[in-house]
Chimera marker file (.cmm) of the C-alpha trace (Angstrom):
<marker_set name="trace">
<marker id="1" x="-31.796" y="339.036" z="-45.720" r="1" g="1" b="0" radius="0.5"/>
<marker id="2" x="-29.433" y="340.412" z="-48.673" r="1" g="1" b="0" radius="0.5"/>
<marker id="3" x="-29.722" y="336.750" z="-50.091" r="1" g="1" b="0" radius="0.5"/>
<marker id="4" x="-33.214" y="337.238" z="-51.180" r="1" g="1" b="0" radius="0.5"/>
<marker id="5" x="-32.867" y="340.656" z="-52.983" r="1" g="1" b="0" radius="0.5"/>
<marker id="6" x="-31.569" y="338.549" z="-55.939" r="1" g="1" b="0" radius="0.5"/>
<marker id="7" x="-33.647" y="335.751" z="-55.594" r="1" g="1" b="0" radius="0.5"/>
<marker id="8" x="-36.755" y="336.182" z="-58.221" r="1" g="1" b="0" radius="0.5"/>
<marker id="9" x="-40.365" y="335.857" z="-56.436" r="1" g="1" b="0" radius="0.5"/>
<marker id="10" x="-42.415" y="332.864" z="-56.932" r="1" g="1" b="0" radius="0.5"/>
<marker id="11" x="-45.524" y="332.247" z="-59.322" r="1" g="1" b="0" radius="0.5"/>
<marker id="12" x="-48.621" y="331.094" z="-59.589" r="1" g="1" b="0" radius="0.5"/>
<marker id="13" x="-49.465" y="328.807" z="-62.945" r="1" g="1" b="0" radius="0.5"/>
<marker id="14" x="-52.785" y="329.582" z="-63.684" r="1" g="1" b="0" radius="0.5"/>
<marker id="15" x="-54.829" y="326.592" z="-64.389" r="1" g="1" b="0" radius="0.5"/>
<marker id="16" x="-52.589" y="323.995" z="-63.411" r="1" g="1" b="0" radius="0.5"/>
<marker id="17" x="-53.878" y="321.361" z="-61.084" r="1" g="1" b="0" radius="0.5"/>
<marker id="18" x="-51.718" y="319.603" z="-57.863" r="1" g="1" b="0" radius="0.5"/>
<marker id="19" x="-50.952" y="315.914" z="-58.922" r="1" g="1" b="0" radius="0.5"/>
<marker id="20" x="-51.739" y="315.144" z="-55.520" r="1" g="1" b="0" radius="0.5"/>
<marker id="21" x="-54.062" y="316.967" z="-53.610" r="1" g="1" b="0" radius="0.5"/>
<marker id="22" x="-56.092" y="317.580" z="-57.357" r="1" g="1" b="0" radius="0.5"/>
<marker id="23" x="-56.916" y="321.207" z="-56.530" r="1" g="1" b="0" radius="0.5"/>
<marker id="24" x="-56.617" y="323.605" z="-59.141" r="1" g="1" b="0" radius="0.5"/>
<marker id="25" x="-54.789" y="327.243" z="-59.119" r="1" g="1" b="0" radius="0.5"/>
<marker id="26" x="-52.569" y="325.717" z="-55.981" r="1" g="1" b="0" radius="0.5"/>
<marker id="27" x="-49.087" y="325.382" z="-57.714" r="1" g="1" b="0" radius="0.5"/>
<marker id="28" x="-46.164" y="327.794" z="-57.641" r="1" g="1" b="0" radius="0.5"/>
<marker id="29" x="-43.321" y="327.880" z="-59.534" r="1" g="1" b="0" radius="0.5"/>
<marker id="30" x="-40.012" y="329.031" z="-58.048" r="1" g="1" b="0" radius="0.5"/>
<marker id="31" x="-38.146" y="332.373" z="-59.544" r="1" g="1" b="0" radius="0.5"/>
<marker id="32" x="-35.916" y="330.392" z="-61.930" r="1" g="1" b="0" radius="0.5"/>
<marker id="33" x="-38.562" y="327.927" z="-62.837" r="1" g="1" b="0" radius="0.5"/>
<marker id="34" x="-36.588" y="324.759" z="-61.426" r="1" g="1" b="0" radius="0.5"/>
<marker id="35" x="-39.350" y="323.821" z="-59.050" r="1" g="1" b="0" radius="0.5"/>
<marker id="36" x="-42.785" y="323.467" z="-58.725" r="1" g="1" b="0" radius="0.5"/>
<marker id="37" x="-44.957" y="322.938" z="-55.622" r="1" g="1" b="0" radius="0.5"/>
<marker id="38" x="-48.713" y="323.030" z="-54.052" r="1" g="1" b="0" radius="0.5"/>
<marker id="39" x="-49.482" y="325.788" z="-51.501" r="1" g="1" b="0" radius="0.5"/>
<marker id="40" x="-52.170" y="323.499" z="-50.122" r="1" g="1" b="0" radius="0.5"/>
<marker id="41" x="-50.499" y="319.968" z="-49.856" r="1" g="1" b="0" radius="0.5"/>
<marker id="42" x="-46.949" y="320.593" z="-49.722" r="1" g="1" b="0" radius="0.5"/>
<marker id="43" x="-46.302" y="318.394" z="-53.073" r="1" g="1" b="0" radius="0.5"/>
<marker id="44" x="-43.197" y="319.388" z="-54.501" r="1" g="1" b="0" radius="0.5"/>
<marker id="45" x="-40.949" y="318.294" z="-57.163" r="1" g="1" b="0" radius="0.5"/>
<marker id="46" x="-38.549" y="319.987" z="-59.984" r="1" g="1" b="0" radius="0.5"/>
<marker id="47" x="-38.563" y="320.378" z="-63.025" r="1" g="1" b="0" radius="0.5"/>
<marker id="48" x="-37.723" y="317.194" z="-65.194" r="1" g="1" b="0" radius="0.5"/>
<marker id="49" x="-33.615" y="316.850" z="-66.463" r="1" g="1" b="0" radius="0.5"/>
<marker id="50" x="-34.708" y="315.072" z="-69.713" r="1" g="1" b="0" radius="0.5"/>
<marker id="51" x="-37.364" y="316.148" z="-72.090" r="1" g="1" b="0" radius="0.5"/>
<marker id="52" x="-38.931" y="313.406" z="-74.237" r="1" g="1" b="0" radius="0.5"/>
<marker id="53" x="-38.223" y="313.403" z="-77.661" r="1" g="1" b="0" radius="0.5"/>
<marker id="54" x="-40.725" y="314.472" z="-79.835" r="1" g="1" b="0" radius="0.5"/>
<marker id="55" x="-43.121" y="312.214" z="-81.209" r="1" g="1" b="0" radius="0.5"/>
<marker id="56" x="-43.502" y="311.889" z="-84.702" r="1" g="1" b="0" radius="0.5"/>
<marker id="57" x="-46.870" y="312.050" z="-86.547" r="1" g="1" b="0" radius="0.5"/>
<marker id="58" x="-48.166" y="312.403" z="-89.717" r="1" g="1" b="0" radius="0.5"/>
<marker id="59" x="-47.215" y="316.271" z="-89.549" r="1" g="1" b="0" radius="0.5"/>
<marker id="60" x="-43.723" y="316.308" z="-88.421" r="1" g="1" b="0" radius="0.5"/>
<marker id="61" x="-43.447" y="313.552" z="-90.683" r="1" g="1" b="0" radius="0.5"/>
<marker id="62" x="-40.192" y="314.713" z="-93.377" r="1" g="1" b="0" radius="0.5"/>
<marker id="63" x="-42.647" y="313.541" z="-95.925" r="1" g="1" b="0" radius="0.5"/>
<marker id="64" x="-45.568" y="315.661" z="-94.406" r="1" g="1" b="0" radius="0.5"/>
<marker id="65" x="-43.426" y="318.707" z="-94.772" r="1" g="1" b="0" radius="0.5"/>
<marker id="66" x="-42.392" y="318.594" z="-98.472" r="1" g="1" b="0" radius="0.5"/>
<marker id="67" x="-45.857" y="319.502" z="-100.376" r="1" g="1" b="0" radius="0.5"/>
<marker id="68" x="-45.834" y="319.524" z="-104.189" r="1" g="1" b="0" radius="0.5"/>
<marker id="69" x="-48.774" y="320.853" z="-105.866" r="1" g="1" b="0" radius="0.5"/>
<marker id="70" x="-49.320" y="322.194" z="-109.291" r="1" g="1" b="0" radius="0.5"/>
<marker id="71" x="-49.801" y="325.976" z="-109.748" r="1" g="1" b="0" radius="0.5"/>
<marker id="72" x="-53.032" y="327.391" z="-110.666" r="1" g="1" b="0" radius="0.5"/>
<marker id="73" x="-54.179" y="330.893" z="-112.001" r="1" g="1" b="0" radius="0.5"/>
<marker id="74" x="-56.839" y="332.042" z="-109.481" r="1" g="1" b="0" radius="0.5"/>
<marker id="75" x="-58.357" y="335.512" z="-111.094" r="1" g="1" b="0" radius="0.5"/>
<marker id="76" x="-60.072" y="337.649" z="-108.460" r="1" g="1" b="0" radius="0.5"/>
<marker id="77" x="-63.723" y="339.282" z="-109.684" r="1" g="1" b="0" radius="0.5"/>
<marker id="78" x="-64.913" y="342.306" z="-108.532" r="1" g="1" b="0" radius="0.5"/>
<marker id="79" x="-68.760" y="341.977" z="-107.658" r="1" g="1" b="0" radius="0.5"/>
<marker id="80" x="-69.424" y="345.974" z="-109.277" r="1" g="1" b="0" radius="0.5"/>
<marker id="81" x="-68.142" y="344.972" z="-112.634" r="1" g="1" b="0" radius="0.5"/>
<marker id="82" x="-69.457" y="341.900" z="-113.785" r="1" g="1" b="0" radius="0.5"/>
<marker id="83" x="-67.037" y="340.122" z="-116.500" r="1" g="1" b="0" radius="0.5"/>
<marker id="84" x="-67.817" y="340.448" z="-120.103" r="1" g="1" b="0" radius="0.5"/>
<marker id="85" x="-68.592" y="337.112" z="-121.292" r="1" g="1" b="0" radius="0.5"/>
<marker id="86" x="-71.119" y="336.653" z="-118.170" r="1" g="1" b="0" radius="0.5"/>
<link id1="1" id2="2" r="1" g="1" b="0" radius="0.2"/>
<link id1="2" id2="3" r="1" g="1" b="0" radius="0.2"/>
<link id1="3" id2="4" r="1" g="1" b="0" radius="0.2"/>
<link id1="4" id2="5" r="1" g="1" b="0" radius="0.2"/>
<link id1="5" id2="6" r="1" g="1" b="0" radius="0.2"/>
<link id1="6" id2="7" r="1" g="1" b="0" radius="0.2"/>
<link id1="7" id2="8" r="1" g="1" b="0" radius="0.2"/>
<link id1="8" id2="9" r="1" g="1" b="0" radius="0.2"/>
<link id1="9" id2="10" r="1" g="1" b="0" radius="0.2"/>
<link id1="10" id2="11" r="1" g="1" b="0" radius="0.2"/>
<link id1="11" id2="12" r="1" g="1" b="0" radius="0.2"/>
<link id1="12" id2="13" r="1" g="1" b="0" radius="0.2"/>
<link id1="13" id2="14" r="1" g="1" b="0" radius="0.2"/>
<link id1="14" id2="15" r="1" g="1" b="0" radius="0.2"/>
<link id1="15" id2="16" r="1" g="1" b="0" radius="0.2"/>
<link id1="16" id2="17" r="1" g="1" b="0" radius="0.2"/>
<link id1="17" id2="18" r="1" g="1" b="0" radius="0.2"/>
<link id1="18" id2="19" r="1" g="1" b="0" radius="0.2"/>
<link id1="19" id2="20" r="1" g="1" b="0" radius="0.2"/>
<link id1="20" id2="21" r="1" g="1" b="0" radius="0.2"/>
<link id1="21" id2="22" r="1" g="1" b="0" radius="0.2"/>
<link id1="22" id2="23" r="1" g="1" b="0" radius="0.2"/>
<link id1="23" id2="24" r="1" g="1" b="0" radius="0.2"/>
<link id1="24" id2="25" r="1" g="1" b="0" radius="0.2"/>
<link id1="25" id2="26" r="1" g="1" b="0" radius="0.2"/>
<link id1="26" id2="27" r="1" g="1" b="0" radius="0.2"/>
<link id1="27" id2="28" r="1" g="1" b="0" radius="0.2"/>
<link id1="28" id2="29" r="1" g="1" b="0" radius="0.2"/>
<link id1="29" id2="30" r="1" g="1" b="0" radius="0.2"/>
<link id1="30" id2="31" r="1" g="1" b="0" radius="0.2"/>
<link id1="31" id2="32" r="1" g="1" b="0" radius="0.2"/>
<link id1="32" id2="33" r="1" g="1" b="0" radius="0.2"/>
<link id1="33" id2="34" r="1" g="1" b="0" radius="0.2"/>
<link id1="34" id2="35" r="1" g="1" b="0" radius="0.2"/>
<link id1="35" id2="36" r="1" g="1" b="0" radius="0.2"/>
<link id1="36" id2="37" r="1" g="1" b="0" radius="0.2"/>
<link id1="37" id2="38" r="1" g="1" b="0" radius="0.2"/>
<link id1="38" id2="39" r="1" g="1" b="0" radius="0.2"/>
<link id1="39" id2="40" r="1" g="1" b="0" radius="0.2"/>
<link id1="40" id2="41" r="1" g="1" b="0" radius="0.2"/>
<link id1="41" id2="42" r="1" g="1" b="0" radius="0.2"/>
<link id1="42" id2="43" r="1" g="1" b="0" radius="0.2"/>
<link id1="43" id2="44" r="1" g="1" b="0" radius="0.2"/>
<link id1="44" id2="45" r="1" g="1" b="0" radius="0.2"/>
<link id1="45" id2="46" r="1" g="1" b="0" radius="0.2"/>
<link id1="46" id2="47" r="1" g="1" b="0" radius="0.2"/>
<link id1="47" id2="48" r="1" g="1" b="0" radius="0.2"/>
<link id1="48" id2="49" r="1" g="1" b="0" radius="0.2"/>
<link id1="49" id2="50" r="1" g="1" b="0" radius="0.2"/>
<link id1="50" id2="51" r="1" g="1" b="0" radius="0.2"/>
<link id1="51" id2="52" r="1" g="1" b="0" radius="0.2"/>
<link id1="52" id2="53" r="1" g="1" b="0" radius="0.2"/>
<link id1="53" id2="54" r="1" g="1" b="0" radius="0.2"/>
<link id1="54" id2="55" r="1" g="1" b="0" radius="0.2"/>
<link id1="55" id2="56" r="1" g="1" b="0" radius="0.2"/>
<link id1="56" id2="57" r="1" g="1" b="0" radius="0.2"/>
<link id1="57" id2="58" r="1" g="1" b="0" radius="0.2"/>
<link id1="58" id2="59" r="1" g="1" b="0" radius="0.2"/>
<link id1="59" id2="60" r="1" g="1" b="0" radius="0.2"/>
<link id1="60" id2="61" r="1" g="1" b="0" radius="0.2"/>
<link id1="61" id2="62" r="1" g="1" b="0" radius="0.2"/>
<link id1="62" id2="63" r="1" g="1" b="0" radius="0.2"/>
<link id1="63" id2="64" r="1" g="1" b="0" radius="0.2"/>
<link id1="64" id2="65" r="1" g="1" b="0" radius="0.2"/>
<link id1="65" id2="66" r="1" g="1" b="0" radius="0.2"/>
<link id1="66" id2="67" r="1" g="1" b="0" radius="0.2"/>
<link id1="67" id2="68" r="1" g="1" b="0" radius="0.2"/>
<link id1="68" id2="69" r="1" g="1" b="0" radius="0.2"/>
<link id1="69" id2="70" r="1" g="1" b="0" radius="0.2"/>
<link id1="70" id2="71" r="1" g="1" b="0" radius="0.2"/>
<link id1="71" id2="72" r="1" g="1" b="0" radius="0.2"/>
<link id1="72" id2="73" r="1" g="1" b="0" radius="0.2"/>
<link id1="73" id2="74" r="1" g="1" b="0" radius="0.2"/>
<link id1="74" id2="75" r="1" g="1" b="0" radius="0.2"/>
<link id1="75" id2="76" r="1" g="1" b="0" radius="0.2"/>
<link id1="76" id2="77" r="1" g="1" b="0" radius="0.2"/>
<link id1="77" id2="78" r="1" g="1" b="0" radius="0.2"/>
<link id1="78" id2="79" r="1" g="1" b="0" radius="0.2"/>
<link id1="79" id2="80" r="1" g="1" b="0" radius="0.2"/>
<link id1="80" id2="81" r="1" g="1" b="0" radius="0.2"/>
<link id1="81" id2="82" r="1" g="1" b="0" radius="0.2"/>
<link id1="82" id2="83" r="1" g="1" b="0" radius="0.2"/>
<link id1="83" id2="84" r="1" g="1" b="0" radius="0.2"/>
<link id1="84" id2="85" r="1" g="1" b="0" radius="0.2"/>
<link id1="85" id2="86" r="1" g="1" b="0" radius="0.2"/>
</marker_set>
C-alpha cells in the first residue's frame, strides 16, 4: 500500500485511438509516461527507446532558414488625414 503513494496516477490521452482494438478515447498512459495501454483490449506497449531523426524538408532546410531580402520603407497613412499630394 505505501508503494503507491509515490506512484503518479494514470491518464487518459484524449483523442488517441487503440492500434488494435481501433476505439478511440481507450488509451492510458502510466504516471511517468513510459507506457501506454487500452482499457478495452488490453494492448499495451511502452514508449519507444529511439526517436527518429527528424526529417528534413524544404523548411528545416539550412538554406530555408537564412532569408535575405532587401529593405523597404513602408509609410503607414492615416485614413482622417489624407496626404498632401493626393
Amino acid at each position: 500500500m505505501a508503494d503507491n503513494i509515490d506512484e503518479k496516477p494514470k491518464r487518459f490521452i484524449a483523442g488517441a485511438v487503440c492500434p488494435r482494438c481501433g476505439l478511440m478515447d481507450r488509451i492510458v498512459v502510466s504516471g511517468d509516461g513510459e507506457e501506454r495501454s487500452c482499457i478495452d483490449c488490453g494492448f499495451s506497449d511502452d514508449r519507444p527507446v529511439h526517436t527518429p531523426d527528424q526529417l528534413s524538408t524544404r523548411v528545416t532546410r539550412p538554406a530555408a532558414r537564412r532569408v535575405e531580402t532587401e529593405s523597404q520603407v513602408v509609410r503607414l497613412l492615416d485614413p482622417s488625414n489624407p496626404p498632401d499630394n493626393a
